[in-house]
C-alpha positions, 0 to 999 in steps of 0.5 A, spaced: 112 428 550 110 428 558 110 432 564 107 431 571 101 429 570 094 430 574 095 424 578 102 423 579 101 416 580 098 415 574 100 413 566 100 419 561 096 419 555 101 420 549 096 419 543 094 426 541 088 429 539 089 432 532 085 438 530 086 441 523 081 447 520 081 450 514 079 457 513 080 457 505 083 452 500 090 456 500 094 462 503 092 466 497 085 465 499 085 469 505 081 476 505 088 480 505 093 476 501 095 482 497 095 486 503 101 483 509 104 487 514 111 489 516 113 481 516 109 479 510 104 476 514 097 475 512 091 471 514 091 468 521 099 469 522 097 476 524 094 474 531 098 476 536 101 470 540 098 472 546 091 472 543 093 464 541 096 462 548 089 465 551 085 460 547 091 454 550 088 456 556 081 453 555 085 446 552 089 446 558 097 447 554 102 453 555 107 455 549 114 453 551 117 456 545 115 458 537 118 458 531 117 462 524 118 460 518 116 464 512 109 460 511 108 457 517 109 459 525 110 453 529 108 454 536 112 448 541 106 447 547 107 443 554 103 438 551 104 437 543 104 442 537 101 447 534 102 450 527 098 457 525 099 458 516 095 464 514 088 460 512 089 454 517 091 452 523 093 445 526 092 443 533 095 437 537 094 436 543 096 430 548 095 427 555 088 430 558 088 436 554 081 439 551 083 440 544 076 441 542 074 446 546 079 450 543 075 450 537 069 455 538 075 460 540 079 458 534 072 460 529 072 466 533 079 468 533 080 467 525 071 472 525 074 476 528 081 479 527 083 475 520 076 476 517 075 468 516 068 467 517 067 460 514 070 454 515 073 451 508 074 444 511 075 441 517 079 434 520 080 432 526 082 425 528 087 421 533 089 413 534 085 409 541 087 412 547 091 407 552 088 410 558 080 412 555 078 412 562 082 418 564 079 422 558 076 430 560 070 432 557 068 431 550 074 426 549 071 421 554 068 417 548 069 418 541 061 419 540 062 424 545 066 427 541 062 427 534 056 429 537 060 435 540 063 436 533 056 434 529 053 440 533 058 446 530 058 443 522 053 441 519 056 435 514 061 433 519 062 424 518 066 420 523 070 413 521 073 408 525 080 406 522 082 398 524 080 393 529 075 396 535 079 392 539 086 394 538 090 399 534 085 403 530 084 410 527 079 415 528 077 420 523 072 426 523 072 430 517 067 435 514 065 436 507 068 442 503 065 449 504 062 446 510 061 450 516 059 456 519 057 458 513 055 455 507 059 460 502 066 459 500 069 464 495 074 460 490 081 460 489 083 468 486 084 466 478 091 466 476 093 462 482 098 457 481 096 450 482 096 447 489 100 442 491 096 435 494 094 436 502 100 429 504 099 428 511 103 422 513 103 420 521 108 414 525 104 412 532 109 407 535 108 404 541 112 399 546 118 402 545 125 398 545 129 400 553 134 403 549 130 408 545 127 410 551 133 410 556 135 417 552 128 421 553 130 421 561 133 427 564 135 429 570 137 437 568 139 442 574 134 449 575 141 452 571 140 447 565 137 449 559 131 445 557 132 447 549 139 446 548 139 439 551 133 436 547 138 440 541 144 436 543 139 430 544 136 431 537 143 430 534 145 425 538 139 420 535 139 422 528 132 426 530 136 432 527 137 429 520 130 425 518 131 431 513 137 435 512 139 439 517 141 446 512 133 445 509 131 444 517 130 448 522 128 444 529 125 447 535 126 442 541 125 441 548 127 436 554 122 435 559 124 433 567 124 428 568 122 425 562 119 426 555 122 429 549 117 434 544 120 437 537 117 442 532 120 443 525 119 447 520 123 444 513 124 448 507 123 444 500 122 445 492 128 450 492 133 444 492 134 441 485 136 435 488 129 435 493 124 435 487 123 429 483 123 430 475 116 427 475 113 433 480 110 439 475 106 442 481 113 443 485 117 445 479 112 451 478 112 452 485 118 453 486 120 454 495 115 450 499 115 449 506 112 444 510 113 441 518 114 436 523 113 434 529 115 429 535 113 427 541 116 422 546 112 419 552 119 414 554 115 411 561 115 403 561 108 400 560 105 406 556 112 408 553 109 411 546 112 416 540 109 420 535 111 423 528 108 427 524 110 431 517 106 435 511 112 434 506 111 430 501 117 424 501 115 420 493 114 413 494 122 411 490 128 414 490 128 418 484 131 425 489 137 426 493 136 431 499 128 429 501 128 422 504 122 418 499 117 415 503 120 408 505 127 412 507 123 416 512 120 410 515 125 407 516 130 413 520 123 414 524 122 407 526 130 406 528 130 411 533 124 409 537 125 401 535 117 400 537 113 393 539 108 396 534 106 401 530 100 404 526 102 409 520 096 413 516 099 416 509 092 421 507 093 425 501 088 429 497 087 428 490 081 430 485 083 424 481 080 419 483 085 414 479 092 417 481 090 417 489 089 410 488 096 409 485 098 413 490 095 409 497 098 403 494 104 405 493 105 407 499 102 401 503 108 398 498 112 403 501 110 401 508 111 393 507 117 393 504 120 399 509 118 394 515 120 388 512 128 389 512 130 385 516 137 391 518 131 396 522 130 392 527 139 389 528 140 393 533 133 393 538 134 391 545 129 386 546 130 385 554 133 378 556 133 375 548 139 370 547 145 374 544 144 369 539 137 369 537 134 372 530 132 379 531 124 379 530 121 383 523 115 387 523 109 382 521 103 387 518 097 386 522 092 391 518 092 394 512 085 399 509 085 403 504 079 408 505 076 413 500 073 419 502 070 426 499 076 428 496 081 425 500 084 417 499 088 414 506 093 409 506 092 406 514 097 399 516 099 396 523 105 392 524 107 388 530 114 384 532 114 378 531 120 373 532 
């Protein structure tokens, strides 16, 4: 997204910080999992929104609009998203926000009114910055931000992603039960298995002018930001990355542009949407998990993000929940970048099939870019009607294994 920033004669940072705390290792963790309220909230999803939106303050973003799900509330920020479950929360902030200076207020907010004194796990990251040198406080560097972070837990480790001189992924994730204290209770017996932590995020850059030329606006006092990015959703296909009856999208249009989009997407529930290989979603039943778009549309920094939690399997075994190759696919035509990163980060307590998991997304990755189709209708300035439309050339490819989790992490670029 974008909006006026500090200087108006500068670029806007579009990468974002992502900050995501786990207080337990489930929702049927939470101290009053037995107990909800009127609305079947537990845990952190019964903190008053104007106690979240005090805790914005400190990072420097407001709430514009929030939707609840029955699992998650998804607050749509002025810059980015904010996602609060009842046993952790997902920060994600652009431009010069401060995002880690929300967190000493995050561990005080989930002490003192949702009785979470610990931090089960904690993971913050985001892609290189475009503009580092206009960065805020501890987001200045990234050393900054370790030793900012190293100084609130204890078994904290940092990674570098890719090329430090280029497109690269910066990670920092502590251990398990690491943190405030170092006591965690485990799960309560008789709980179902949990499904696997998926995260898998789209950072495209250098976007094609007819991707960026719907993301300008020009809406009167009178004109109501929502139902614009509501129209402009359906228009590019946004509103049907997943299908619409299992979607509910919260959307905004920022003047004179920008574009920023929160969903929450129910799954498992849907015959069609389970794979018959998945056991866990079967015995589960209903899931609900979230996307999130952010669009910065200028020429020169123009950037796009997309970021989901719900689980796409890597062949088309189902017919409502896009596979991974799918989902890829209808993000990248839409936004048609010059370049793209894309990180698949799984967790997995077999070390075997996580593996056999991360290369099947990197297959999926290739073989989803490699399609010539994606990239037929790019507008690409003042190339000859006639010549070949360019296909992505892979530029990195690394499989990392952390503590618990295994990361898929490609580059790709257009080449002619």
């Amino acid at each position: 997204m974008t909006h006026v920033p500090d200087d108006p004669q500068g670029p806007f940072e579009g990468p974002e910080k992502l900050l995501e705390i786990w207080f337990k290792p489930s929702a049927n963790d939470v101290p009053d999992a037995a107990n909800p309220d009127a609305s079947g909230r537990t845990g952190l999803r019964k903190v008053d929104r104007k106690v979240w939106e005090a805790m914005l303050d400190i990072v420097k973003c407001q709430v514009l609009s929030a939707i609840q799900g029955d699992e998650m509330d998804a607050y749509l920020l002025s810059e980015s998203s904010f996602f609060v479950s009842p046993h952790r929360i997902i920060l994600k902030t652009c431009g010069t926000t401060l995002n880690l200076l929300g967190l000493p207020r995050i561990l005080e907010i989930a002490a003192t009114q949702a009785d979470l004194h610990s931090v089960h796990r904690c993971f913050y990251s985001r892609k290189s910055y475009m503009f580092p040198e206009r960065q805020l406080g501890p987001h200045r560097d990234w050393k900054q931000e370790v030793d900012y972070l190293d100084n609130i837990f204890n078994t904290g480790a940092a990674y570098t992603v890719g090329k430090v001189n280029g497109d690269h992924w910066l990670l920092y994730l502590t251990e398990p039960d690491d943190g405030i204290t170092p006591e965690i209770p485990p799960s309560k017996p008789g709980s179902s298995q949990l499904p696997p932590d998926y995260t898998i995020e789209i950072l495209m850059s250098n976007l094609a002018a007819s991707a960026r030329a719907p993301f300008f606006s020009s809406l009167s006092h009178s004109d109501d930001p929502h139902v614009h990015a509501a129209a402009l959703s359906q228009s590019l296909g946004i509103s049907n990355i997943f299908p619409p009856h299992l979607t509910n999208l919260d959307a905004y249009t920022f003047t004179p542009c920008g574009y920023s989009a929160n969903a929450l997407v129910k799954w498992g529930d849907d015959p069609a949407s389970i794979d018959a290989c998945d056991s866990v979603a079967r015995s589960n039943g209903s899931r609900e998990g979230y996307y999130t778009i952010h669009v910065t549309p200028e020429e020169g920094w123009s950037y796009a993000s997309f970021e989901c939690n719900v689980q796409s399997h890597t062949s088309e075994k189902t017919r409502s929940i896009p596979d991974l190759k799918t989902l890829i696919q209808r993000v990248v035509s839409i936004f048609q970048p010059g370049r793209l990163s894309l990180t698949l980060f799984i967790s997995s307590q077999d070390s075997n099939a996580a593996e056999e998991s991360v290369e099947a997304a990197q297959k999926a990755f290739k073989i989803a870019l490699a399609d010539p189709a994606i990239t037929r209708n790019f507008s690409f300035g003042k190339a000859p009607a006639t010549s070949r439309p360019p296909i992505y050339r892979r530029t990195d490819k690394i499989n990392y294994e952390f503590g618990g989790y295994d990361l898929a992490f490609s580059s790709f670029e257009l080449s002619a």
